[in-house]
C-alpha positions in Angstrom: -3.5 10.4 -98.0 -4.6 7.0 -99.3 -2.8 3.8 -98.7 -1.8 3.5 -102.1 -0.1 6.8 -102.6 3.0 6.3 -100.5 4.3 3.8 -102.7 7.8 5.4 -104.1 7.6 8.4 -100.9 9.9 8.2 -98.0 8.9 6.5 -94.7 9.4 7.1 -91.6 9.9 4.9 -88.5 9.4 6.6 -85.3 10.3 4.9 -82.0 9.7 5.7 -78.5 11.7 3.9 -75.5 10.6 2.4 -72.6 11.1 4.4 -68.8 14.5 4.8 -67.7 15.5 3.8 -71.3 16.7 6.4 -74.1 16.9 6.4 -77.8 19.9 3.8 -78.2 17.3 1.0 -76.8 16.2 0.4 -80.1 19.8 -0.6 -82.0 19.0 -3.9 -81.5 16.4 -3.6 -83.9 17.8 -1.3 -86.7 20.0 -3.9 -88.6 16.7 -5.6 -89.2 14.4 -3.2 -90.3 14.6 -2.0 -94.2 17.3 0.0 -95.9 14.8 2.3 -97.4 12.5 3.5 -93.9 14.1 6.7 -92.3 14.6 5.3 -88.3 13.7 8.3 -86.1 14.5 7.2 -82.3 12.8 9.9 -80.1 15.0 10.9 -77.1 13.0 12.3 -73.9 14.1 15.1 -71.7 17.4 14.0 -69.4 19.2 11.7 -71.3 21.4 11.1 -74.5 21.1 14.0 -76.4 18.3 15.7 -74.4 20.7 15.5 -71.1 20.7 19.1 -70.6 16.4 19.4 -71.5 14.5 20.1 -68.4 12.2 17.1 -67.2 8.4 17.7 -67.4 5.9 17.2 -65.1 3.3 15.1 -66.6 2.6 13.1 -69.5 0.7 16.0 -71.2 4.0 18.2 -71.0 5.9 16.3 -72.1 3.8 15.7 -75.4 3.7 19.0 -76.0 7.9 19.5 -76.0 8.0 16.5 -78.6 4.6 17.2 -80.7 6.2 20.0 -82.5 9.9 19.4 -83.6 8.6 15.6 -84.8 6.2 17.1 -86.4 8.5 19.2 -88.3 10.5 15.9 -89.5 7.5 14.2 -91.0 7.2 14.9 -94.4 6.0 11.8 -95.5 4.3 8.8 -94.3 5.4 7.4 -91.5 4.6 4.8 -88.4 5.1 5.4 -84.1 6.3 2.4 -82.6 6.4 2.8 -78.8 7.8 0.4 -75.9 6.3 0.1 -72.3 6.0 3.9 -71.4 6.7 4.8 -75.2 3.3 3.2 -75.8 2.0 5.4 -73.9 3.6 8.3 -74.6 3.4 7.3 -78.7 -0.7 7.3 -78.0 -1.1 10.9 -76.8 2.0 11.7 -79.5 -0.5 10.0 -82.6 -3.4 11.9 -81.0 -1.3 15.1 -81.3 -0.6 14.5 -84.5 -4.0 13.3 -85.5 -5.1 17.0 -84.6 -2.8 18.8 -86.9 -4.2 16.7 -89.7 -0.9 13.9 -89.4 -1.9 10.9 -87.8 0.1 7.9 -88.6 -0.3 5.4 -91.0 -0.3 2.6 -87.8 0.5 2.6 -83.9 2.7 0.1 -82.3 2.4 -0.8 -78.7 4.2 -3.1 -77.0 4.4 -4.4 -73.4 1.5 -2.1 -71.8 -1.8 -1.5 -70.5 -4.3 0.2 -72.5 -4.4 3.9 -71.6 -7.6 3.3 -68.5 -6.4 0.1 -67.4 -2.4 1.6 -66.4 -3.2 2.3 -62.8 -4.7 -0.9 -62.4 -1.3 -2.4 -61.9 0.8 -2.0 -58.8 4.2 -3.5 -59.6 6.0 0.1 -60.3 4.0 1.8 -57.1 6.3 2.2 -54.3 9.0 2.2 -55.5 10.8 4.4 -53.2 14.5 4.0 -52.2 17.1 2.9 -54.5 17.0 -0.9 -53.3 13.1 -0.7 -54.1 14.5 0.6 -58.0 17.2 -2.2 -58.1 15.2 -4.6 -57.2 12.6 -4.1 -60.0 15.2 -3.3 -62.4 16.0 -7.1 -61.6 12.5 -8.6 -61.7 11.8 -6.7 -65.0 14.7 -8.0 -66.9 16.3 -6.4 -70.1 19.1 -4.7 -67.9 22.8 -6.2 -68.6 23.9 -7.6 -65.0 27.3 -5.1 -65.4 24.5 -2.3 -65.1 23.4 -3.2 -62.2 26.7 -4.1 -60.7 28.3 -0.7 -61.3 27.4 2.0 -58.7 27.8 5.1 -61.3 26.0 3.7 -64.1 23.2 2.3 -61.9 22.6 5.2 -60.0 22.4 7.1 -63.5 20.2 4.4 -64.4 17.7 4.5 -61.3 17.7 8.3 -61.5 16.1 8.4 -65.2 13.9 5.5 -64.0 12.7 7.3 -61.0 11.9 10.5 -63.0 10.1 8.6 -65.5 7.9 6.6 -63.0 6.6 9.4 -61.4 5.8 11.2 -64.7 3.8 7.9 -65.6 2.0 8.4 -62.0 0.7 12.1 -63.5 -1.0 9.8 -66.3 -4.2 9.8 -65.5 -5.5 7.9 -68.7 -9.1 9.5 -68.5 -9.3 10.7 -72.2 -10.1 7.5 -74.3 -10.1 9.1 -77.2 -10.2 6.7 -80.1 -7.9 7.3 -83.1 -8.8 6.7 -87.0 -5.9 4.6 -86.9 -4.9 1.2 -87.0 -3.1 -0.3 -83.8 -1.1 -3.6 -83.8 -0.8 -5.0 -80.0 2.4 -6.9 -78.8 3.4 -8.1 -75.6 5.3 -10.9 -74.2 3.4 -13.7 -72.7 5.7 -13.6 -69.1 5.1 -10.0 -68.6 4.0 -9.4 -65.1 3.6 -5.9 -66.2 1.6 -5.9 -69.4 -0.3 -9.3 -69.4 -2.9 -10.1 -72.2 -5.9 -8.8 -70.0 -4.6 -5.3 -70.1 -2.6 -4.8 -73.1 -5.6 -6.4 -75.2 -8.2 -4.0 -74.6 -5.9 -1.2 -76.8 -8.1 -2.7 -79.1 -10.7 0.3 -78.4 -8.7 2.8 -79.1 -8.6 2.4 -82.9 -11.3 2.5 -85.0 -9.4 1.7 -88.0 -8.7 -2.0 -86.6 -5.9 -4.1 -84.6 -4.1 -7.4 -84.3 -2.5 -8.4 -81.4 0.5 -10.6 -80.7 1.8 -12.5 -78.1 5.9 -13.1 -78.1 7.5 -15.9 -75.7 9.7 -13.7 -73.0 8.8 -10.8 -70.6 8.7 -7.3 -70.7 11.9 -7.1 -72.8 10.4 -10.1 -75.2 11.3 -7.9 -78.5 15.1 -7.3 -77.4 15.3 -11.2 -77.0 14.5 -12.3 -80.9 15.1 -8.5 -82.8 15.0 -10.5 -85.7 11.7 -11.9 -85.3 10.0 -8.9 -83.8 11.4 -6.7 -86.2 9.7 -9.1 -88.9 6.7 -8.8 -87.3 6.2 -4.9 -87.2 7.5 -4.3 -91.0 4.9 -7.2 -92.3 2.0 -5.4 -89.8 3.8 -1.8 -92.0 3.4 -3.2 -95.3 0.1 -4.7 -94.2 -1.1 -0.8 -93.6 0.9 1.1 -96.2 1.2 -1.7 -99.0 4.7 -0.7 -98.9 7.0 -2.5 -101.8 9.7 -5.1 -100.4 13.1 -3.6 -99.7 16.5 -5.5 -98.2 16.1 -5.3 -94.2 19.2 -3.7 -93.9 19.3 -0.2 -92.0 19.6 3.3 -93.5 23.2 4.9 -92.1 21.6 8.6 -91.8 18.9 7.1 -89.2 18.4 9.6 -86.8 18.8 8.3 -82.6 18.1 11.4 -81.3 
């Protein structure tokens, strides 16, 4: 499809949350994205509305329980947006997709290391008892300090977390497959996780073109200023699509599951 046929189609928004977070991460960004782009919040196995899904094993499996009912719901043209693990888990999703002739107009990823630079980075390793989870939950920021005060919801919390470390652990990152498709780079400039050095070099994974941006915060930088982030990503849209202006003001039949 060429960039100036989707004018007057249906868009599609598809957003993939960070480890131990679920598909209700993202409301703080959907009253600021545009009335007219159909929001489609990807829920991973164990949680929300996938509570009763069995967990996968790897990276790979995972992909390939998601690949096929999203690509079911993508009629149209459409974008992947993914956060911290949903960056990476949004890559091998858009390389999926990219196989069955779909690949997305642009890839979003925000607050991690390229693909072959993950394991380079030791602050998740470890990470062993539930003090070990706590305490990171703490250093990382973006969780509410009633979380982590409440035993139930904490230990709720720790358990996806765990779950979904150790599936990043089975990502070995090896395939380095660049996609025809442009990628726009964010991260925040306090992240201990994802600094400039390693989220940067996403760069060579498109060969379509990227722009990367650096936000004030850390690893939860886009949760800080929604309004400004969620700027950002619909100019860097537009910018691929040539999509017409529209109010920034949600759709009510998004999808968060």
């Amino acid at each position: 499809m060429h960039r100036d046929e989707v004018e007057g189609e249906g868009f599609t928004l598809v957003l993939v949350h960070h480890a131990g977070g679920s598909a209700v991460s993202f409301l703080p960004l959907r009253d600021f994205l545009p009335a007219d782009w159909r929001l489609l919040a990807l829920e991973m196995p164990g949680r929300g509305a996938a509570a009763g899904a069995p967990a996968p094993g790897t990276v790979a499996e995972l992909v390939s329980l998601l690949l096929p009912g999203l690509s079911a719901q993508l009629t149209g043209p459409f974008a992947l947006f993914g956060h911290s693990m949903g960056a990476l888990v949004g890559y091998e999703l858009a390389r999926g997709l990219a196989e069955l002739g779909r690949p997305p107009a642009l890839l979003g990823v925000s607050a991690s290391p390229a693909p072959h630079l993950r394991r380079e980075h030791r602050g998740f390793r470890d990470l062993r008892t539930q003090e070990d989870l706590v305490g990171f939950l703490r250093d990382l920021g973006g969780t509410p300090s009633e979380v982590l005060d409440e035993p139930e919801l904490l230990e709720y919390l720790t358990r996806l977390l765990r779950a979904d470390l150790t599936l990043l652990e089975s990502y070995s990152g090896d395939s380095r497959d660049v996609l025809d498709v442009p990628i726009s780079i964010h991260y925040g400039e306090g992240d201990l996780m994802a600094g400039r050095d390693l989220v940067s070099p996403w760069a060579e994974y498109s060969s379509a073109g990227s722009g990367i941006r650096a936000w004030p915060g850390g690893h939860f930088y886009l949760y800080d200023r929604p309004a400004e982030f969620a700027a950002q990503w619909v100019r860097d849209v537009r910018a691929s699509l040539r999509l017409p202006e529209s109010r920034p003001t949600v759709l009510r039949e998004a999808s968060w599951a």
